[in-house]
C-alpha positions in Angstrom: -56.4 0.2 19.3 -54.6 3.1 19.7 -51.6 2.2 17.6 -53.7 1.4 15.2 -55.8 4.8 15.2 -52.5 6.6 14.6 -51.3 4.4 12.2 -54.4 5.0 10.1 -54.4 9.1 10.8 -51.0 8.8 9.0 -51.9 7.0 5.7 -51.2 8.9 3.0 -48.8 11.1 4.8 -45.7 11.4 3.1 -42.9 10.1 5.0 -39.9 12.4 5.7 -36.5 10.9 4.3 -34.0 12.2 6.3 -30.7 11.6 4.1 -28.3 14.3 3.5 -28.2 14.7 0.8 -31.9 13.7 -0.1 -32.6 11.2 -2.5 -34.7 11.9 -5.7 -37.4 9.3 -4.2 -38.5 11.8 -1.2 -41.3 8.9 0.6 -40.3 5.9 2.4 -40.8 2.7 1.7 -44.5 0.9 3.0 -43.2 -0.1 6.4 -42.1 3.3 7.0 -38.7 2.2 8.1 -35.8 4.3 7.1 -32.7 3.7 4.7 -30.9 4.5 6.7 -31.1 1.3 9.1 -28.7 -0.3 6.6 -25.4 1.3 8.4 -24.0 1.9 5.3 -26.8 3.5 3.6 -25.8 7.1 5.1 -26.1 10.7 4.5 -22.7 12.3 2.9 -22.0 13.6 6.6 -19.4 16.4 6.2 -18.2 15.2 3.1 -21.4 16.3 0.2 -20.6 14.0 -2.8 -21.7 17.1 -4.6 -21.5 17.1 -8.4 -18.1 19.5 -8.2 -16.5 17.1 -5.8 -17.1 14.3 -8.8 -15.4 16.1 -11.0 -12.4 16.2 -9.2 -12.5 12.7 -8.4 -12.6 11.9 -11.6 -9.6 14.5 -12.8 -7.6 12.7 -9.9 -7.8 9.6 -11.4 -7.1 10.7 -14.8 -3.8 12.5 -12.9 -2.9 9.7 -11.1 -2.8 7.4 -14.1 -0.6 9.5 -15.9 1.3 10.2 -13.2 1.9 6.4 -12.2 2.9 6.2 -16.3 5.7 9.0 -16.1 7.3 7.7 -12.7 7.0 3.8 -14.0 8.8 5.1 -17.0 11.6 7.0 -14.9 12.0 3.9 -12.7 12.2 1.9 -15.9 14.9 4.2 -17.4 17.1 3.7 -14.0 16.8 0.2 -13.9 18.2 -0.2 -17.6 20.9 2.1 -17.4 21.9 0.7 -14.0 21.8 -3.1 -15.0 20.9 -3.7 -18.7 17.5 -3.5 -21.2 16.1 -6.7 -19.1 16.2 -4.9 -16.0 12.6 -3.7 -16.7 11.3 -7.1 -17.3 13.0 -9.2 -14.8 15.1 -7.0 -12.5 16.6 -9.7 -10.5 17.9 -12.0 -13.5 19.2 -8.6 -14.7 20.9 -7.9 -11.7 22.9 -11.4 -11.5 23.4 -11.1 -15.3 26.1 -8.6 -13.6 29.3 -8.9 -11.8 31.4 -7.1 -9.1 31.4 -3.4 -9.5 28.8 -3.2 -12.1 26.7 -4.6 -9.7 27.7 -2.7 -6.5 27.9 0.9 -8.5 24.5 1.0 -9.0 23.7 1.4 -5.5 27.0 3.7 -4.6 25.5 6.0 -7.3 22.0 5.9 -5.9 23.4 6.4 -2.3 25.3 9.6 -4.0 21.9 11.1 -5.3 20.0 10.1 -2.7 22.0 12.2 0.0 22.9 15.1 -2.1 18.8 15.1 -3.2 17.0 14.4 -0.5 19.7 17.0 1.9 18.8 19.9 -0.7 15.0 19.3 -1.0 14.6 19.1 2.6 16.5 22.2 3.2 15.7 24.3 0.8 11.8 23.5 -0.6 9.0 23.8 1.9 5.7 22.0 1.7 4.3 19.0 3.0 5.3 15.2 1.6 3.3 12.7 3.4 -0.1 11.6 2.1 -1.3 10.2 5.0 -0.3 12.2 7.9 -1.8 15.0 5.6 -5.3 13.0 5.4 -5.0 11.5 9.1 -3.9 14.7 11.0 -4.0 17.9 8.4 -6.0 19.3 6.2 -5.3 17.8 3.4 -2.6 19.8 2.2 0.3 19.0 0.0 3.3 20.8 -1.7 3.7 20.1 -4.9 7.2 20.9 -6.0 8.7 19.0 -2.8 6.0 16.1 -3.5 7.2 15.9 -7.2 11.4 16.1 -5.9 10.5 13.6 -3.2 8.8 11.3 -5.7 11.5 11.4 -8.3 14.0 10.8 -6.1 12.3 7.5 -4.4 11.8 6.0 -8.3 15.5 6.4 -9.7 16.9 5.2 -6.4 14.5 2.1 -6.2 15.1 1.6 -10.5 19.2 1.6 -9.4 18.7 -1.0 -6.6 17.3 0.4 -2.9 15.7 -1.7 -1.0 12.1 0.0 -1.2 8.7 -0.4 -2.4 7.6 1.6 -5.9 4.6 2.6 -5.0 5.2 5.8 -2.5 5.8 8.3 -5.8 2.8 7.5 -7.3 0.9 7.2 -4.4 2.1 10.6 -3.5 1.5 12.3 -6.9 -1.5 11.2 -7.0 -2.9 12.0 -3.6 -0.8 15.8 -5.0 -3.8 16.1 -7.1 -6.3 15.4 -5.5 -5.0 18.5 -3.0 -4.3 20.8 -5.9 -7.1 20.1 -7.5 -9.5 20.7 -4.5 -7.8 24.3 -3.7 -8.9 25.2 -7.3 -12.9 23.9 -7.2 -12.7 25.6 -3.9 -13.7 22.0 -1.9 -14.3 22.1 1.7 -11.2 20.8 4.0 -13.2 17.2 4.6 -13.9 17.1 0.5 -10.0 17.7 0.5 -9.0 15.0 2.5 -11.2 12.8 1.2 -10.4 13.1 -2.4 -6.4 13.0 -1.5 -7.0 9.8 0.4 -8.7 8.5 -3.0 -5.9 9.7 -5.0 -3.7 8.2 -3.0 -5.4 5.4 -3.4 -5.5 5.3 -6.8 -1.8 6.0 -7.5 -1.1 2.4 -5.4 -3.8 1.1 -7.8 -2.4 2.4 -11.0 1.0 1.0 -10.9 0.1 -2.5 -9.7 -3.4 -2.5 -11.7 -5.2 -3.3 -8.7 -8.1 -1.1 -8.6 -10.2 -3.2 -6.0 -7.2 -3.0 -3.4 -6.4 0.6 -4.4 -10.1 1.7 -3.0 -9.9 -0.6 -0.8 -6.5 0.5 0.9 -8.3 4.0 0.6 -11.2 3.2 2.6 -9.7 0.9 5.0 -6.3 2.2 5.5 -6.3 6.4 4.9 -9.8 7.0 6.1 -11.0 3.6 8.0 -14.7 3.6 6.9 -15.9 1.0 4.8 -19.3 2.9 3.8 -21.3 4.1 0.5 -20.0 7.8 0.8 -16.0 6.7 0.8 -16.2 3.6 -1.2 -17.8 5.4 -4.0 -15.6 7.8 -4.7 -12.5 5.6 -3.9 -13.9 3.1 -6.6 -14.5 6.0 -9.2 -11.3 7.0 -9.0 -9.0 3.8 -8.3 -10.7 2.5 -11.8 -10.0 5.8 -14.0 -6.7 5.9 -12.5 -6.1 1.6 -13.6 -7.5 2.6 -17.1 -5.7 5.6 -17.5 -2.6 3.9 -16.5 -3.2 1.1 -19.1 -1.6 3.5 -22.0 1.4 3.1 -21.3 1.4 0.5 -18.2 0.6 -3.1 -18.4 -3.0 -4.4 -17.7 -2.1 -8.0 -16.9 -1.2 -8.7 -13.1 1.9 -8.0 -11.8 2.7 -12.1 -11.0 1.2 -13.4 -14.0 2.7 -17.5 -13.8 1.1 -18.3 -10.2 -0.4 -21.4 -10.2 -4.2 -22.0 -9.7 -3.8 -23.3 -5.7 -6.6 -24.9 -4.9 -8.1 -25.6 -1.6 -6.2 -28.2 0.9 -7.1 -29.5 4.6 -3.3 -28.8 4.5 -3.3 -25.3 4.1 -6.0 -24.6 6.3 -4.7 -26.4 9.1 -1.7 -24.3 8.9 -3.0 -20.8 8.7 -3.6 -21.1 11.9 -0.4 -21.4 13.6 1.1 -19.8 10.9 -1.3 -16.4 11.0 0.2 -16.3 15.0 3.9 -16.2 13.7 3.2 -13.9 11.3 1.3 -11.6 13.5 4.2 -10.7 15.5 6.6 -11.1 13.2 4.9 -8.1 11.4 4.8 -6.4 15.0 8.6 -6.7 14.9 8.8 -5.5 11.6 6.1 -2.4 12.3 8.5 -1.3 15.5 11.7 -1.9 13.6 10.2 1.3 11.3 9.4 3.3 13.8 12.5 3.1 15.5 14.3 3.8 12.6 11.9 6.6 11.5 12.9 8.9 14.4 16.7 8.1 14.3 17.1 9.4 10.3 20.5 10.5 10.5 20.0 14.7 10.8 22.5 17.6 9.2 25.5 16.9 7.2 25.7 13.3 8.0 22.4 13.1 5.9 24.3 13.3 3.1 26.4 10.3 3.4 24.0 8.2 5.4 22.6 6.5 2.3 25.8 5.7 0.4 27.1 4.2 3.4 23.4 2.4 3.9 23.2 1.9 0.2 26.9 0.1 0.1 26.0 -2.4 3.2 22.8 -3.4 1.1 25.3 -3.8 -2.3 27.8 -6.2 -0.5 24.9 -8.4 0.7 23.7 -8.0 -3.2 26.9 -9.9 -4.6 25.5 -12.9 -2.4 21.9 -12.3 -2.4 21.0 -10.5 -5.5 17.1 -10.5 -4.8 17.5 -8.0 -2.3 18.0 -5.4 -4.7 14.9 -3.5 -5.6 11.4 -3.4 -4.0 11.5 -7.2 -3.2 9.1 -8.5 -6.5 11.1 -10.8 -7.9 11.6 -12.8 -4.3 7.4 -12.6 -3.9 7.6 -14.1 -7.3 10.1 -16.5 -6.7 8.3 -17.7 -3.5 5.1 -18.2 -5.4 6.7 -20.3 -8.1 8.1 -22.2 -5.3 11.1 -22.2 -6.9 14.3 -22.2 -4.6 15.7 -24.3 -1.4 14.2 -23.7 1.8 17.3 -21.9 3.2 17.6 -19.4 0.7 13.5 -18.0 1.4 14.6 -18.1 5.1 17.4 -16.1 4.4 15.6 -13.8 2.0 13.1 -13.3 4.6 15.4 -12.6 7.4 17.1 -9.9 5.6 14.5 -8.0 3.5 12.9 -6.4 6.0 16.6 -5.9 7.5 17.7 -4.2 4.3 14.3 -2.4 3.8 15.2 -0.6 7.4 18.4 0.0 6.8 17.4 2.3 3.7 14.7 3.6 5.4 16.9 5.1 8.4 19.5 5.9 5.8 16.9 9.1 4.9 15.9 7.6 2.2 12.1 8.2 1.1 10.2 5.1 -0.7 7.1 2.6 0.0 6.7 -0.7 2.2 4.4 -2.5 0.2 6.3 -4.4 -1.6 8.8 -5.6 1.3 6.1 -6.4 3.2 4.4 -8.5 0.4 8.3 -10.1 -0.1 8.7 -10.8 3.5 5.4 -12.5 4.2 5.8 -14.6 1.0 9.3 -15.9 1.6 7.6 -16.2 5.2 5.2 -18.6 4.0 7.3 -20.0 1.7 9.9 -21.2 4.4 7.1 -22.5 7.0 4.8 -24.3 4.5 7.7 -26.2 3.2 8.7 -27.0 6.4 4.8 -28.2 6.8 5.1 -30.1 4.0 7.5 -32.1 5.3 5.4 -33.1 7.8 1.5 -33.2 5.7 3.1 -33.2 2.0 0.2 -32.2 -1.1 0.1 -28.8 -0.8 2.5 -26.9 -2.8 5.0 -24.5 -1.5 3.8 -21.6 -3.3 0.1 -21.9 -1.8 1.8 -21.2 1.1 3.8 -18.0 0.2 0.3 -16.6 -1.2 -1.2 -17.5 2.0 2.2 -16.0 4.1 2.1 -12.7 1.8 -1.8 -11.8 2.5 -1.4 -12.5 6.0 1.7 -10.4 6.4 0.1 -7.2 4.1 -3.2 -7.6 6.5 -1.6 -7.3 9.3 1.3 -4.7 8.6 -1.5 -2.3 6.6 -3.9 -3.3 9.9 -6.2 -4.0 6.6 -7.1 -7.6 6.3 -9.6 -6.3 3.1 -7.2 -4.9 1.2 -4.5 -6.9 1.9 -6.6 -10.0 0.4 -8.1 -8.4 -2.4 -4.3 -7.0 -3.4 -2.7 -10.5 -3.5 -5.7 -11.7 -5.1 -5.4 -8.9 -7.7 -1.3 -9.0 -8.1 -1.5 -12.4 -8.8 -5.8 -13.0 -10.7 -4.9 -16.5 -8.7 -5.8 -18.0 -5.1 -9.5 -18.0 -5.3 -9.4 -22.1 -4.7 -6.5 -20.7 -1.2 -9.9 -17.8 -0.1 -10.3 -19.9 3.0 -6.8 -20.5 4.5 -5.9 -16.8 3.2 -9.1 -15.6 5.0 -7.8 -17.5 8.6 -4.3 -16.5 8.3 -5.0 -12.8 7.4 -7.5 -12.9 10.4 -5.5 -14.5 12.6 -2.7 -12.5 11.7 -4.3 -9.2 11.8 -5.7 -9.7 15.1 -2.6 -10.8 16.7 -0.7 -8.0 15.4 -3.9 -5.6 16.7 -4.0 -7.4 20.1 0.3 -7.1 20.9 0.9 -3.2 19.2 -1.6 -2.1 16.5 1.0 0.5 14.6 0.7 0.1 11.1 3.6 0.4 8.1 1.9 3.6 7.8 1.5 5.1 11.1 4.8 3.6 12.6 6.4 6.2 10.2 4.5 9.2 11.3 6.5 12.3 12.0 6.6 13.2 15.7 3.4 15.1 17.2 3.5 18.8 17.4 0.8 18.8 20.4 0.8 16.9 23.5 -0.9 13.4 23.3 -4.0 13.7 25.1 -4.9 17.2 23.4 -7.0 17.8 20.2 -8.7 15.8 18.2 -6.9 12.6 18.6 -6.9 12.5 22.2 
């Protein structure tokens, strides 16, 4: 009787929404429950999506398009002065179109520029160069002039052979941008670090046209909420950034001749196992980064650390010519299932060797791509071994399947990592299951043994003592 008393003495009453900010329909629904019961259905917290901060979203994505345009272009022009007018169309057929020194100098050039480049920016231009340490542990800031070196540096050593992913310019440009942009609308440090985590975002989403993975390797990887008030903004901007990029970049996906897999008992059988393997070899890879990262070679010797790193990487070139670049063409390879068993086994064994090796040279550049290579020739070396033993299922169903799983769990992102090898290739929605198992099982294993990431395995060395400040 009571209850029901007081529920009539409140009929009528409007019913207080308590979302920040406050939605234009102020009563609540009949039952009286809030909105905010759906977890995701929250108020902006610290971060107002307030009409200013929009704006700069959307400038950042219009930056980080034309951003990922100019350095594609730059990486473009290296590639085809290094190794012929191919080289921007099919870098590893270029590559073997060449013989002995042409192919080696290349790399002897880029380990030239790279030393002399990076030695000089370091020491002489001040500012801040790492997107997410900047959005995990700072304010948000970046420098703009050693951002902008940094970045063209990583492209015309990538587009004359280095062993590293493409995507760390643009994704630093573009997180630049945000920053710059939010110190002139006068954003608060959380707006800041927020829209340089979706420009960062959006420059990975640019240059592979993948805007679903670009917001979601925002929201999952540089700020680790999956909710309305991050995956808004990181979709706003991830798709102007794609669009923008289409006028000069491609807006096909990246692998565009991968088969429609469809589903196999196969295949799903093997994810399992498979998704354990790949776990910890990810770990491995993870720890092999962050032992490198803290032994970069320091002083004078930086100067001549790459060449010599560079040279080691060119001599294993004249055998194994898709080790040159970011690793694309052996993802590709591995999804065509084109190529003996031995030769993905051997790709896969030393890509992530080589990637290291120019990593600790000093040399700056992304892991995306390497990762993506090494979990595809992964996959592409176990499932035909599988195959030999359940045959139907095709060798490249398995590289797709190797490549998400190894992305999940080096990123620590089993979202994005699935939509991004979904999106790269606009193939492998028959393969969702067994990618969904492996990328699980994968993911957690790596989790459950370590837990660094590509990312925070390369994390400079903390200025406070661990137990202190925010991260304790």
């Amino acid at each position: 009787m009571g209850n029901g008393r007081s529920g009539r003495r409140d009929e009528g009453r409007p019913s207080e929404r308590l979302r920040q900010p406050q939605p234009l329909l102020r009563r609540r629904i009949a039952s009286g429950r809030g909105a905010m019961d759906q977890p995701n259905v929250t108020g902006d917290g610290d971060v107002p999506l307030t009409v200013r901060f929009w704006l700069m979203v959307l400038l950042t994505g219009v930056a980080a398009g034309l951003f990922g345009i100019a350095l594609m272009l730059l990486l473009g022009t290296a590639a085809r002065l290094a190794f012929g007018p191919g080289a921007a169309v099919d870098f590893t057929a270029a590559v073997e179109r060449t013989t002995g020194w042409h192919r080696v100098l290349p790399l002897l050039v880029a380990g030239v520029i790279a030393g002399i480049g990076w030695f000089l920016l370091r020491r002489y231009v001040p500012g801040r160069s790492d997107t997410d340490d900047a959005v995990w542990t700072g304010d948000g800031r970046l420098g703009f002039r050693r951002s902008a070196g940094n970045s063209m540096l990583s492209v015309i050593v990538v587009g004359l052979g280095a062993s590293l992913g493409r995507e760390a310019a643009p994704k630093l440009m573009a997180g630049v941008c945000g920053s710059v942009l939010a110190g002139w609308a006068g954003l608060t440090t959380p707006q800041r670090r927020l829209l340089v985590a979706c420009g960062a975002g959006a420059g990975l989403a640019c240059v592979y046209n993948v805007p679903l993975g670009g917001a979601l390797f925002t929201a999952e990887v540089l700020v680790g909420a999956v909710r309305l008030p991050v995956m808004l903004p990181a979709l706003a901007c991830s798709a102007v950034a794609t669009v923008t990029a289409w006028i000069g970049l491609p807006s096909g996906p990246i692998y565009p001749d991968v088969p429609n897999f469809g589903f196999s008992l196969s295949a799903l059988a093997w994810a399992v196992p498979a998704g354990v393997l790949i776990g910890l070899v990810a770990v491995v890879f993870v720890r092999l980064i962050a032992w490198i990262s803290h032994r970069v070679p320091r002083g004078r010797l930086a100067i001549v650390a790459p060449l010599a790193a560079f040279a080691v990487l060119a001599a294993l070139g004249l055998v194994f010519p898709q080790l040159y670049g970011n690793g694309q063409d052996i993802a590709a390879q591995a999804f065509a299932g084109t190529g003996p068993l031995w030769l993905f086994a051997a790709l896969f064994l030393l890509k992530p060797l080589v990637t290291v090796l120019c990593l600790g040279s000093g040399a700056s550049g992304g892991l995306f791509t390497p990762t993506l290579a090494t979990g595809a020739a992964l996959g592409a070396c176990l499932g035909g071994v599988w195959s030999l033993l359940w045959p139907g299922t095709p060798v490249g169903a398995f590289a797709m399947i190797g490549a998400a799983a190894m992305i999940g769990a080096g990123m620590q992102a089993p979202l994005a990592g699935l939509a991004l090898v979904l999106e790269l290739t606009h193939s492998g929605f028959g393969l969702m299951v067994p990618m969904m198992v492996a990328t699980l099982v994968a993911t957690a294993v790596s989790r459950w043994v370590d837990g660094y990431s590509i990312y925070s395995a390369r994390l400079a060395e903390r200025v406070t003592p661990v137990g202190s400040g925010p991260n304790r």
